[in-house]
ROLOKE-49279 format. One record per residue (C-alpha): residue in one letter; x, y, z. Coordinates in steps of 0.05 Angstrom, whole numbers, plus 5000, padded with zeros to 4 digits. Layout:
REM ROLOKE-49279
<r><code>A</code><x>X</x><y>Y</y><z>Z</z></r>
...
***
This chain:
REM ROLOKE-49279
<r><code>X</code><x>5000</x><y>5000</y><z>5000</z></r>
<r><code>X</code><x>5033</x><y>5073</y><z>4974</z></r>
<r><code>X</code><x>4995</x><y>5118</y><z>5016</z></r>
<r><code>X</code><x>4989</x><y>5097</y><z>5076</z></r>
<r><code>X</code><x>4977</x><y>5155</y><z>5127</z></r>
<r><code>X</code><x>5010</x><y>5145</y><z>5198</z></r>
<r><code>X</code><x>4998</x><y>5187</y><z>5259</z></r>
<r><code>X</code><x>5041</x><y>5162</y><z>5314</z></r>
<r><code>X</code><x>5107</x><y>5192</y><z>5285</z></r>
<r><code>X</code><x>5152</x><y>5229</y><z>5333</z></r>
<r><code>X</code><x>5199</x><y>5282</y><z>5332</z></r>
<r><code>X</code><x>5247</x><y>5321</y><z>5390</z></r>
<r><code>X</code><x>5282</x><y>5394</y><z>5394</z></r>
<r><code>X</code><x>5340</x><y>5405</y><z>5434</z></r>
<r><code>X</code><x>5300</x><y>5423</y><z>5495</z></r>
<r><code>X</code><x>5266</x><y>5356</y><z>5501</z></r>
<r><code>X</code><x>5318</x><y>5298</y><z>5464</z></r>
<r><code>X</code><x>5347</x><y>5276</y><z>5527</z></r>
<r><code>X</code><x>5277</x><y>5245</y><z>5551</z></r>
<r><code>X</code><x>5275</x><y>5196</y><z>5499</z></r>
<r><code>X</code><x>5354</x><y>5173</y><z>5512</z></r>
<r><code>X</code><x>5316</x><y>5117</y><z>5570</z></r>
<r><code>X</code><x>5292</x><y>5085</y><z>5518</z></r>
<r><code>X</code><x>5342</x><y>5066</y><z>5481</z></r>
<r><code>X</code><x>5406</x><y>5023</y><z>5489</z></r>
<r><code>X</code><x>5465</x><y>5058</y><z>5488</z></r>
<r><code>X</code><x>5491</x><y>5024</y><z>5422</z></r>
<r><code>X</code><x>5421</x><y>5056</y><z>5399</z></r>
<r><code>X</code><x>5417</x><y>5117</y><z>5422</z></r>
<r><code>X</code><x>5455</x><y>5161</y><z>5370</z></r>
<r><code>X</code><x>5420</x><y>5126</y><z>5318</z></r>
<r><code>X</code><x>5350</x><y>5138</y><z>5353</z></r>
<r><code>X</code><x>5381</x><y>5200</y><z>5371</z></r>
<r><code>X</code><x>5391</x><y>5231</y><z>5296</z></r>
<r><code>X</code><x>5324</x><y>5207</y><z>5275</z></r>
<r><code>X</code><x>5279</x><y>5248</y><z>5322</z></r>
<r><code>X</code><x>5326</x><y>5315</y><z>5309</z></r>
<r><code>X</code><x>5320</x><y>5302</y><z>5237</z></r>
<r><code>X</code><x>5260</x><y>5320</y><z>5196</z></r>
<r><code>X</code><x>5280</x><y>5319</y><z>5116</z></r>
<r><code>X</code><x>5331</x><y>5262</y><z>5108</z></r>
<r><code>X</code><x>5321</x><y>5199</y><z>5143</z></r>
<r><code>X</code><x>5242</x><y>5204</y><z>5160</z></r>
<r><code>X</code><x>5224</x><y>5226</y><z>5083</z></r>
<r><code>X</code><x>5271</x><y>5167</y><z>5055</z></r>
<r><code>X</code><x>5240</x><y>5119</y><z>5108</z></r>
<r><code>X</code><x>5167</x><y>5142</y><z>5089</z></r>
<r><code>X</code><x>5177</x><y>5141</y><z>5020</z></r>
<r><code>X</code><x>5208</x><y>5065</y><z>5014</z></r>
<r><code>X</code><x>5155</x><y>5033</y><z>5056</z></r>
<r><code>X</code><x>5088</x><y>5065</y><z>5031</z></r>
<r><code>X</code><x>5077</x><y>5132</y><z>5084</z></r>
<r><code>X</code><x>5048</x><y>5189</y><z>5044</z></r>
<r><code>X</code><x>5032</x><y>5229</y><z>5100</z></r>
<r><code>X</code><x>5056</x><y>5230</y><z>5169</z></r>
<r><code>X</code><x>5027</x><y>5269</y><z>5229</z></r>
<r><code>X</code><x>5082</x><y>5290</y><z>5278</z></r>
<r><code>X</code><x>5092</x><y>5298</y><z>5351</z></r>
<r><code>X</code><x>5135</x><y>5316</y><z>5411</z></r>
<r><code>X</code><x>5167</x><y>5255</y><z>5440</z></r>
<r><code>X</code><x>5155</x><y>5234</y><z>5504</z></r>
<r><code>X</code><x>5143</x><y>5261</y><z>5570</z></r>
<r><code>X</code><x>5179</x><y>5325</y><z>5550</z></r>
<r><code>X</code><x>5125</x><y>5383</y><z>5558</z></r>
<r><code>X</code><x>5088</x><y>5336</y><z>5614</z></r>
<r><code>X</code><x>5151</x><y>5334</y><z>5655</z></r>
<r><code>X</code><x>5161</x><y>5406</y><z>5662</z></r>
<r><code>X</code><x>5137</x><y>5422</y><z>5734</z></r>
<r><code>X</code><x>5143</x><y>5507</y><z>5722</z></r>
<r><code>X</code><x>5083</x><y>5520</y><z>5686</z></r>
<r><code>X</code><x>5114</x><y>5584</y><z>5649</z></r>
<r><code>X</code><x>5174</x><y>5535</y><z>5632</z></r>
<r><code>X</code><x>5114</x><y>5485</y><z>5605</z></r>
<r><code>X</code><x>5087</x><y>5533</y><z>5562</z></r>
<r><code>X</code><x>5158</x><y>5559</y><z>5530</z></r>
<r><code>X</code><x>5182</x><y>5486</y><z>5501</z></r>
<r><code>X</code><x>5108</x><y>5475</y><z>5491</z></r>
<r><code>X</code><x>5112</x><y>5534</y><z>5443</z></r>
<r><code>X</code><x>5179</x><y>5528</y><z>5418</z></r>
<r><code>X</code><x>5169</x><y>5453</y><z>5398</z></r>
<r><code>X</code><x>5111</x><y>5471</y><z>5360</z></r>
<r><code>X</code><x>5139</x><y>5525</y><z>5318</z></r>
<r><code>X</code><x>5195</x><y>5479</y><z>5295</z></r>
<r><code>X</code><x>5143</x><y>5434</y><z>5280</z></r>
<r><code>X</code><x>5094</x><y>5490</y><z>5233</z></r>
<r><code>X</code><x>5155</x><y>5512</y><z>5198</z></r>
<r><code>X</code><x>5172</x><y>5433</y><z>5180</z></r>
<r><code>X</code><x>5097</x><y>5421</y><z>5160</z></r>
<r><code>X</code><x>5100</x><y>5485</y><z>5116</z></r>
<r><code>X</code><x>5156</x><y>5472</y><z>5082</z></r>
<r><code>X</code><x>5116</x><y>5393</y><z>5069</z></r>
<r><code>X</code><x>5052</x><y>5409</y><z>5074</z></r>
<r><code>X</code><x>5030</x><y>5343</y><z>5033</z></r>
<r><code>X</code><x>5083</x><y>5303</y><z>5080</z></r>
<r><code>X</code><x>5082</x><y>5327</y><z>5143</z></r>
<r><code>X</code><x>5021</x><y>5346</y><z>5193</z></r>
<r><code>X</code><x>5022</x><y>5362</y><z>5265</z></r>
<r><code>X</code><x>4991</x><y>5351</y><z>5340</z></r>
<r><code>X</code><x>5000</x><y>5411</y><z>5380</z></r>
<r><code>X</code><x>5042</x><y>5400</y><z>5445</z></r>
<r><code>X</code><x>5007</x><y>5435</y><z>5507</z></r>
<r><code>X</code><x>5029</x><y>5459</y><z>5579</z></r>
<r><code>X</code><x>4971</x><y>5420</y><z>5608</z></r>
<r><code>X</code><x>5007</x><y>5447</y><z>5676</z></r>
<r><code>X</code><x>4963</x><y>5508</y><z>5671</z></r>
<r><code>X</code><x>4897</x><y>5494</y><z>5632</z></r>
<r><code>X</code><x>4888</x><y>5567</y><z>5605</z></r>
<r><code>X</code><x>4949</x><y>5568</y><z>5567</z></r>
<r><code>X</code><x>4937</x><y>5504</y><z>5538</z></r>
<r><code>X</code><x>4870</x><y>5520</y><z>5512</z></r>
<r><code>X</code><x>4909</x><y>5579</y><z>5480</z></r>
<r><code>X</code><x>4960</x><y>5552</y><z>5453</z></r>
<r><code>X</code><x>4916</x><y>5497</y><z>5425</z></r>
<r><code>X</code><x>4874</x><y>5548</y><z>5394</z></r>
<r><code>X</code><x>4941</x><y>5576</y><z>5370</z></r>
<r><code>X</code><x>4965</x><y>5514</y><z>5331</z></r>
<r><code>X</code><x>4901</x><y>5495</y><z>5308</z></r>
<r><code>X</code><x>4876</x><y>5561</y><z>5283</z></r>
<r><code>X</code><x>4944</x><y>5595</y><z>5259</z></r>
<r><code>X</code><x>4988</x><y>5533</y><z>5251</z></r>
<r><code>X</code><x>4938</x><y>5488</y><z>5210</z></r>
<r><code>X</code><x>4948</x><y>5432</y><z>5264</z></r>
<r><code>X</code><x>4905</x><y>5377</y><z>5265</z></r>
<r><code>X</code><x>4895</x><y>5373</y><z>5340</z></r>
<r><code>X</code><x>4938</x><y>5352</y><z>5401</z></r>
<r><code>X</code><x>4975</x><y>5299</y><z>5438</z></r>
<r><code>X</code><x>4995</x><y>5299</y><z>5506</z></r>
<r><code>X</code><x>5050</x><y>5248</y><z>5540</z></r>
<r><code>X</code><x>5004</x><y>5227</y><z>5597</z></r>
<r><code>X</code><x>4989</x><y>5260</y><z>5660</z></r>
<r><code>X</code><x>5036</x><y>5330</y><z>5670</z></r>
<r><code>X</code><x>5075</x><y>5344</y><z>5738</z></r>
<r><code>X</code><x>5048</x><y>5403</y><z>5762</z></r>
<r><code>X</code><x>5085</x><y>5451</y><z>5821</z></r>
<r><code>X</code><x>5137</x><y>5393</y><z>5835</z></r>
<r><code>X</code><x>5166</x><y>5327</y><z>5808</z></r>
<r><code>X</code><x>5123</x><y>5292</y><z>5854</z></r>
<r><code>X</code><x>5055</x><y>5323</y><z>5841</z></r>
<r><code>X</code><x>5022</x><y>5296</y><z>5783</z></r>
<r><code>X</code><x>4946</x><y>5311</y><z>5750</z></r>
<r><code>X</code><x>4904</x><y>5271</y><z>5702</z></r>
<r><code>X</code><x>4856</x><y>5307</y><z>5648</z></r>
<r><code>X</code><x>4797</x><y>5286</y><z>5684</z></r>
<r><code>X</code><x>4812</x><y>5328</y><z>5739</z></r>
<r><code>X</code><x>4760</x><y>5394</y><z>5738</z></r>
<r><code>X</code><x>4802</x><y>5442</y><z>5728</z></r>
<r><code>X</code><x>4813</x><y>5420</y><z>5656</z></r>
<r><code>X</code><x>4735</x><y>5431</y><z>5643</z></r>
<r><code>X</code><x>4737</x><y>5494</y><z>5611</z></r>
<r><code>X</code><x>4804</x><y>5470</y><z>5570</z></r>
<r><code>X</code><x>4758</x><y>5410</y><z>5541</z></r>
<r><code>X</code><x>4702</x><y>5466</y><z>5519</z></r>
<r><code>X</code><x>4753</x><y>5500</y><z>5482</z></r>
<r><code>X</code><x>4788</x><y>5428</y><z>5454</z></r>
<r><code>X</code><x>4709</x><y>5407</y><z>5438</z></r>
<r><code>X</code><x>4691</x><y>5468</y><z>5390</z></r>
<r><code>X</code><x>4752</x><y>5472</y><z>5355</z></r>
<r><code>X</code><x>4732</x><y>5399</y><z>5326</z></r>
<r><code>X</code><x>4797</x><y>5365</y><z>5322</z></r>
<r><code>X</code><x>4819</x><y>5296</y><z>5358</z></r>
<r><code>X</code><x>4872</x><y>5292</y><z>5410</z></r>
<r><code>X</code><x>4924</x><y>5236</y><z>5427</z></r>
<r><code>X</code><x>4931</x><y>5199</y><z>5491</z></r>
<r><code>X</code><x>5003</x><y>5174</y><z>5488</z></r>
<r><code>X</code><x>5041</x><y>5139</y><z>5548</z></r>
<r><code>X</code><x>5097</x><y>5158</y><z>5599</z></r>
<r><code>X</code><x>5120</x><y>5120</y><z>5646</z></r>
<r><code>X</code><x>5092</x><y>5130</y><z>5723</z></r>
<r><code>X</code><x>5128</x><y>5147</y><z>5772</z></r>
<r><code>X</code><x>5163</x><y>5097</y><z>5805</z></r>
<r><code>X</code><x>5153</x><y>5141</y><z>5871</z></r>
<r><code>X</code><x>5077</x><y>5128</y><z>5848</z></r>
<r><code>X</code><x>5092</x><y>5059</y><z>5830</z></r>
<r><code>X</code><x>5131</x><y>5019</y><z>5877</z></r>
<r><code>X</code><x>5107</x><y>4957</y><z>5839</z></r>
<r><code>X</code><x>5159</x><y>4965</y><z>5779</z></r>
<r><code>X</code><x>5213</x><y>4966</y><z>5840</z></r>
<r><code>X</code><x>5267</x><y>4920</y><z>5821</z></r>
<r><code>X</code><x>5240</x><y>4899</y><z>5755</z></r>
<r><code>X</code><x>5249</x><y>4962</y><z>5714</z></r>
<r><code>X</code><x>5246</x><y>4913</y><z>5644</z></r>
<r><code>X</code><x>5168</x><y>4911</y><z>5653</z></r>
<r><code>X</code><x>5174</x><y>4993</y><z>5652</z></r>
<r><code>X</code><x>5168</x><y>5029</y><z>5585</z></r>
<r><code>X</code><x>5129</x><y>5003</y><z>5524</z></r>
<r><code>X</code><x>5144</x><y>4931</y><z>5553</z></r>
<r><code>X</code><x>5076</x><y>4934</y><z>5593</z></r>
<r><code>X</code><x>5077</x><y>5004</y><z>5644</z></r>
<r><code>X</code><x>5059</x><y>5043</y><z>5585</z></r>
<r><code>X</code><x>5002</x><y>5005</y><z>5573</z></r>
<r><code>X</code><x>4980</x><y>5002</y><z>5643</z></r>
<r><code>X</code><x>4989</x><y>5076</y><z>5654</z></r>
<r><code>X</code><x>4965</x><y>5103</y><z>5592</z></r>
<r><code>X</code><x>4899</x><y>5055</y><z>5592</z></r>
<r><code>X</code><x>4881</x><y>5073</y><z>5664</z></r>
<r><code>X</code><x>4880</x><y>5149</y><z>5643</z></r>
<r><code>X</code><x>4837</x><y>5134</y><z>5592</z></r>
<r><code>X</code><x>4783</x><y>5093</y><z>5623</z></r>
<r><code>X</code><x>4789</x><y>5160</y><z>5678</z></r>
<r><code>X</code><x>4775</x><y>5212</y><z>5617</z></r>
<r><code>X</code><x>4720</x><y>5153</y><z>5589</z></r>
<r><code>X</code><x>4686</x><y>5139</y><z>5653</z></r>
<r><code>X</code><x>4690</x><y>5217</y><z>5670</z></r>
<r><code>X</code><x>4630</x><y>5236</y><z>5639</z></r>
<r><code>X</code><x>4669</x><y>5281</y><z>5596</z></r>
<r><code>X</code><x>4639</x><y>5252</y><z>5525</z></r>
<r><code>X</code><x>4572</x><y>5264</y><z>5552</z></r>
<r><code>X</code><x>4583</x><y>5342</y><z>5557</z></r>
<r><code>X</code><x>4621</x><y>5342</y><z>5493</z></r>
<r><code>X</code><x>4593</x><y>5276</y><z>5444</z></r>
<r><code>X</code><x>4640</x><y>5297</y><z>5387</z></r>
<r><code>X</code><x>4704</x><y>5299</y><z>5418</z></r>
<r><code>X</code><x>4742</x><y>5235</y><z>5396</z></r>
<r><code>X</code><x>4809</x><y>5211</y><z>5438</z></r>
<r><code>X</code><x>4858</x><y>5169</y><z>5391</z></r>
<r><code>X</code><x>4898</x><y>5114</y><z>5429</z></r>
<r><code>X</code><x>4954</x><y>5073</y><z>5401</z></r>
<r><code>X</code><x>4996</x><y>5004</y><z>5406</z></r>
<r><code>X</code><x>4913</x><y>4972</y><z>5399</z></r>
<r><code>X</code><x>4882</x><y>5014</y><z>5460</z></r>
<r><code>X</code><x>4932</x><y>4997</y><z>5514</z></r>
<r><code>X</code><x>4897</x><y>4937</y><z>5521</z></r>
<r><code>X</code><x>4820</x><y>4975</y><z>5533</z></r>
<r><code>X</code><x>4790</x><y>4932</y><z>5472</z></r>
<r><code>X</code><x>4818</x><y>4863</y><z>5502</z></r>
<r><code>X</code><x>4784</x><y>4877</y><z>5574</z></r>
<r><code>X</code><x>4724</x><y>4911</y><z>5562</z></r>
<r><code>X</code><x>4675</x><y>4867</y><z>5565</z></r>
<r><code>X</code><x>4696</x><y>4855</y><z>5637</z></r>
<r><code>X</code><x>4695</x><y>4929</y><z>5651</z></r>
<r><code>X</code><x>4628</x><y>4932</y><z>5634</z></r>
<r><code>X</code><x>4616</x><y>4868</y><z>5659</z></r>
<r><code>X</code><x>4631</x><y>4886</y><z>5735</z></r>
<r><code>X</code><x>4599</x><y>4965</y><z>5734</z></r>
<r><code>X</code><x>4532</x><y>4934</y><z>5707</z></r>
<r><code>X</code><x>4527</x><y>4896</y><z>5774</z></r>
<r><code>X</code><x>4547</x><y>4958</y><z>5806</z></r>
<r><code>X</code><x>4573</x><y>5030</y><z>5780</z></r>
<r><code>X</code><x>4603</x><y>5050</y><z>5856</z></r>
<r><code>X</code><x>4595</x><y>5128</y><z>5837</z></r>
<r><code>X</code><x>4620</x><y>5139</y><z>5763</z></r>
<r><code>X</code><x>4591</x><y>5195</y><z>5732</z></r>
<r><code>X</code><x>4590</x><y>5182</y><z>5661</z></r>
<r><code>X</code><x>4512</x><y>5168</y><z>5622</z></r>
<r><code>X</code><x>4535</x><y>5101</y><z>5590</z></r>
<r><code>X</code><x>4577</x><y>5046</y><z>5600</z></r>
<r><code>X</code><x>4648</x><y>5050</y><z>5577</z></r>
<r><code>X</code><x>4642</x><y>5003</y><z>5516</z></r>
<r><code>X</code><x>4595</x><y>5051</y><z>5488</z></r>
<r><code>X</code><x>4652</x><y>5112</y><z>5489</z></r>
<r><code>X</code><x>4703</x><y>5064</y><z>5462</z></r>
<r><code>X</code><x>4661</x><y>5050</y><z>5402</z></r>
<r><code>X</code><x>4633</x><y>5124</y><z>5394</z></r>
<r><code>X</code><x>4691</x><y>5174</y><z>5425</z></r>
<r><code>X</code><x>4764</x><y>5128</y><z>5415</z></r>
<r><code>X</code><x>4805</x><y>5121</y><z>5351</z></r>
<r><code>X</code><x>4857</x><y>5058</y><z>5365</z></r>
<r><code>X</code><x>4918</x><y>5065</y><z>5321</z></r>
<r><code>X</code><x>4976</x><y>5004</y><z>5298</z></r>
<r><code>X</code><x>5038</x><y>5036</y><z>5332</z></r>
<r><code>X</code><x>5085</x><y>4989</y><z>5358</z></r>
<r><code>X</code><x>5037</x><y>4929</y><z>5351</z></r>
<r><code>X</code><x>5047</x><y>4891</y><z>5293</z></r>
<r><code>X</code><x>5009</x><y>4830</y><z>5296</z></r>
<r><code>X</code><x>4945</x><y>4805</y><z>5264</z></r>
<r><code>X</code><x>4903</x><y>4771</y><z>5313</z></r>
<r><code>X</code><x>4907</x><y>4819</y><z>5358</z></r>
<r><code>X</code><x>4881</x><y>4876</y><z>5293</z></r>
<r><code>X</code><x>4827</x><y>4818</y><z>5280</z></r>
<r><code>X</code><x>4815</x><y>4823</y><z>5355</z></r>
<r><code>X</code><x>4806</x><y>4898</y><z>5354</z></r>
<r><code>X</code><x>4768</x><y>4897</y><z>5293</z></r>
<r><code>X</code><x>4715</x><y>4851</y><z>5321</z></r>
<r><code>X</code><x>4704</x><y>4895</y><z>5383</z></r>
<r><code>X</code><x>4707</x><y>4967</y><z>5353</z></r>
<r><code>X</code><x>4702</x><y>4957</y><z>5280</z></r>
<r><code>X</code><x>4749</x><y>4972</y><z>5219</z></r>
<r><code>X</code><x>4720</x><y>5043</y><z>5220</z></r>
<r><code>X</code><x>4755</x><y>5055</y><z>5278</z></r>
<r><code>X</code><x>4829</x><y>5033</y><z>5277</z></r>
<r><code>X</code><x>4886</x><y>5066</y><z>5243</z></r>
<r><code>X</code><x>4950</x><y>5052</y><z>5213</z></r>
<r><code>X</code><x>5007</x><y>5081</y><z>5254</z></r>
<r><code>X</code><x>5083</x><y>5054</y><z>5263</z></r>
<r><code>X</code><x>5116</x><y>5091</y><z>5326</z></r>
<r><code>X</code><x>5166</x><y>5122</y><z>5285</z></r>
<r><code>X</code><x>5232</x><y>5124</y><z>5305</z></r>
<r><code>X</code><x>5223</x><y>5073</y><z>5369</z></r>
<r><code>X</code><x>5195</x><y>5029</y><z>5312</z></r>
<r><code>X</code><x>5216</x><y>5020</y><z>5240</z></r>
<r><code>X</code><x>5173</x><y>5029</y><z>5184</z></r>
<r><code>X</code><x>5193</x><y>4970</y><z>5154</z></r>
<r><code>X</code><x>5167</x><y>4927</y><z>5210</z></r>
<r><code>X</code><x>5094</x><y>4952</y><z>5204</z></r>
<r><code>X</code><x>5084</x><y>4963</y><z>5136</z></r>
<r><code>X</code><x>5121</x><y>4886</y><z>5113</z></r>
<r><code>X</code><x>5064</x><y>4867</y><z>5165</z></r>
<r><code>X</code><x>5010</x><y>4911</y><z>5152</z></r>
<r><code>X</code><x>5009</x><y>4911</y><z>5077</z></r>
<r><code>X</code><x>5000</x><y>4833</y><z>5071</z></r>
<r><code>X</code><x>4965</x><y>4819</y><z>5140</z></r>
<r><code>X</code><x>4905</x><y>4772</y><z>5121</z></r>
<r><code>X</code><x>4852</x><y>4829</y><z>5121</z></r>
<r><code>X</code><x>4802</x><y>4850</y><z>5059</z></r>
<r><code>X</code><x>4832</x><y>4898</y><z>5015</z></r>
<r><code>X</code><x>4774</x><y>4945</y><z>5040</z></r>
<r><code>X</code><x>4782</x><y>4944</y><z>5107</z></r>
<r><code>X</code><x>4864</x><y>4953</y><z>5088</z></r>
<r><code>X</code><x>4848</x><y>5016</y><z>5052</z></r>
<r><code>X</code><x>4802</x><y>5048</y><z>5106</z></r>
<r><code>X</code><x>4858</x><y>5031</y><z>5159</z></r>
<r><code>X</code><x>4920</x><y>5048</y><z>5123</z></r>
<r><code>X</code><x>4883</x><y>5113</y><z>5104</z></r>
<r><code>X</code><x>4815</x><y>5131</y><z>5096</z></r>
<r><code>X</code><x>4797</x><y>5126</y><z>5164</z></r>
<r><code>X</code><x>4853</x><y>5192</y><z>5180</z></r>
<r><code>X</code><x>4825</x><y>5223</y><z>5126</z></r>
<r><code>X</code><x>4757</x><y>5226</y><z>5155</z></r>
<r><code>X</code><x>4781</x><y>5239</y><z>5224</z></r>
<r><code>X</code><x>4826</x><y>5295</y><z>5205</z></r>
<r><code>X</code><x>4779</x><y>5327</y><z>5147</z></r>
<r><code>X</code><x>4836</x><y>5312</y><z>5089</z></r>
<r><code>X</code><x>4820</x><y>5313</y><z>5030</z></r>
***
């Protein structure tokens, strides 16, 4: 498939590169190092040989989210989205973006979201989990209510945003104590970045705002695989959550689930069968991933050729308004 469009695709400035150097052996790390910084060399020849027309960029990970001074959060916020509009002008058919935000103070957020959506042509935002706010320690999570008039602004501008994992704190998260392998994408990401999403679902926020659609990758950190369960346990009791409906129901009306990092067929025919082909989108993780890896797997996995073509594209087409 030659135009595939992927929207998991990350990208570092100077201010943030060092975050990503944890995840990456040290025989790695220059390697992985070069192909964040680098915009027009690597990533273009990468996307071109394995069938990426269009790739939708963001900040790597936790960098805004880690920034405890809120007026520090909103600087590298800023900065690392103006490299990002100048790259996307300069490729406009090649390159879009997701706005980075200094969730640390929910007013400038909504602003600088309006910012990058209304003067930067961005096609909404992604944040690296929950943001440290005050102090290292101190950490808050988008269902909190002081986000609720950031979500009003988020909902009428009409774009999607991007829940993608951190790690937790391991002063949080004693559990990962002495077995720091099962940290990172190996299974914390998962953990962290699906609990923070059944928050947000279970919230009540998609009843105030119906249209606003969350996108999560790597197959919905899990969500789609335990659902049933979920709903299975709050039908026999809901123990106070606020939301109108049961979760399943946001996960098939409000979430996007992309490919990123997850290349493996039963577990898309899984996903498929509990959200529907409209619903899932092609995506490789790019640079932590290669896109070799998902599109050898992705553009001969045993799926119709219709349900390839609304994956590998048509579905971020509809998402995004592209035409």
């Amino acid at each position: 498939m030659k135009n595939k469009i992927a929207l998991e695709e990350h990208f570092a400035i100077d201010l943030t590169i060092a975050d990503s150097q944890v995840y990456a052996r040290p025989e790695v790390w220059q390697g992985l190092k070069n192909n964040l910084l680098d915009f027009e060399q690597q990533r273009l020849e990468q996307m071109d040989e394995w069938g990426t027309e269009l790739s939708i960029l963001s900040l790597n990970s936790p960098a805004v989210q880690a920034i405890p001074d809120a007026k520090r959060a909103v600087e590298v916020a800023q900065r690392a989205n103006d490299v990002l509009a100048e790259q996307t002008k300069r490729h406009p058919t090649r390159f879009g973006g997701f706005a980075a935000l200094p969730m640390q103070d929910p007013e400038a957020a909504a602003r600088e979201l309006e910012r990058c959506v209304t003067q930067l042509g961005f096609h909404g935002f992604l944040v690296n989990g929950f943001s440290q706010v005050g102090d290292e320690n101190t950490v808050v999570y988008y269902d909190d209510p002081r986000f609720t008039d950031f979500w009003a602004v988020a909902a009428a501008l009409k774009k999607p945003f991007y829940m993608h994992p951190r790690d937790p704190l391991l002063s949080r998260e004693p559990i990962y104590e002495g077995a720091h392998w099962l940290t990172g994408p190996t299974w914390a990401f998962a953990v962290e970045t699906g609990l923070h999403a059944l928050r947000i679902m279970s919230s009540g926020l998609f009843d105030r705002h119906p249209d606003l659609q969350m996108i999560l990758g790597h197959f919905g950190e899990g969500i789609p695989f335990n659902i049933w369960r979920v709903d299975h346990i709050l039908r026999k009791g809901r123990r106070g959550m606020p939301c109108d409906k049961e979760i399943g129901d946001y996960l098939r009306s409000n979430v996007h689930i992309t490919t990123s990092g997850n290349f493996r067929t039963p577990t898309l025919l899984s996903t498929m069968l509990e959200v529907g082909a409209d619903r899932i989108m092609y995506s490789v993780d790019y640079p932590f991933e290669k896109h070799e890896d998902a599109a050898r797997w992705f553009d001969k996995c045993e799926i119709s050729e219709n349900d390839r073509q609304k994956i590998g594209r048509d579905n971020a087409r509809k998402l995004f308004g592209l035409k």
